[in-house]
C-alpha positions in Angstrom: -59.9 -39.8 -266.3 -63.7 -40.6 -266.2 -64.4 -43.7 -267.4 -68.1 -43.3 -268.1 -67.1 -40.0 -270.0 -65.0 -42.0 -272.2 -67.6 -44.3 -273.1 -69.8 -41.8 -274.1 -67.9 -40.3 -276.4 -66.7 -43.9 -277.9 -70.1 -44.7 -278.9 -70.9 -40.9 -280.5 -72.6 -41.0 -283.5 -70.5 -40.6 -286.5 -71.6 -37.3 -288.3 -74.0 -37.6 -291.6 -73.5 -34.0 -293.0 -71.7 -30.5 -293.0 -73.6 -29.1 -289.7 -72.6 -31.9 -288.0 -69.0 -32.0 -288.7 -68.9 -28.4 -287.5 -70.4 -29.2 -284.8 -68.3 -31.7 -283.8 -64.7 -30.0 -284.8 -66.5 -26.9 -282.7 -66.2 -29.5 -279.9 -62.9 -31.1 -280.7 -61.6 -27.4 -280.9 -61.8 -27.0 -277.0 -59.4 -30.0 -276.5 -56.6 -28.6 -278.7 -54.7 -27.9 -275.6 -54.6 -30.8 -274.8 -54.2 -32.6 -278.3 -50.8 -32.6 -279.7 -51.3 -31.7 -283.4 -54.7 -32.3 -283.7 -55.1 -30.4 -286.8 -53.6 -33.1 -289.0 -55.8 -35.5 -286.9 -58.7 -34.2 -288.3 -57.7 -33.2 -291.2 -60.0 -35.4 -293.3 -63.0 -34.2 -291.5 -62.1 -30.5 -292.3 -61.9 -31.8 -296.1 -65.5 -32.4 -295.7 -66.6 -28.9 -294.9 -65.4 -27.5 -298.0 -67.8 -25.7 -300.0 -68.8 -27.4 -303.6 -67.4 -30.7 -302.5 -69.4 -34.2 -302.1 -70.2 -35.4 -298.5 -68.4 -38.4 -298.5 -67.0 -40.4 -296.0 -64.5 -42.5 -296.2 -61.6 -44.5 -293.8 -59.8 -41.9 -293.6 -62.6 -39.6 -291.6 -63.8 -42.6 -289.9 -60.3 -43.0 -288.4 -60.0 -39.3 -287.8 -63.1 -39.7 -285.9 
């Protein structure tokens, strides 16, 4: 494992709306390989991409995150 690669994506910045979240669950789809269960791991941030719902993060997506 790469350290420096690690460290990058520690200090990501957390997504502000829908297109980001995509994005980012676009990314995390690659890894489900390697991810045990990742589905219910981010879960919460899937709940955010639902049409007619409020953007609103909470601990839950932070943690999922």
């Amino acid at each position: 494992m790469d350290l420096r690669k690690v460290k990058v994506v520690a200090k990501w910045p957390r997504p502000t709306n829908v297109t980001e979240i995509h994005s980012f669950l676009g990314m995390a789809g690659y890894y489900r390989r390697f991810v045990k269960d990742i589905s219910k791991i981010v879960a919460p941030l899937t709940k955010l991409t639902k049409k007619n719902k409020n953007f609103q993060w909470s601990e839950a997506c932070e943690d999922s995150f």
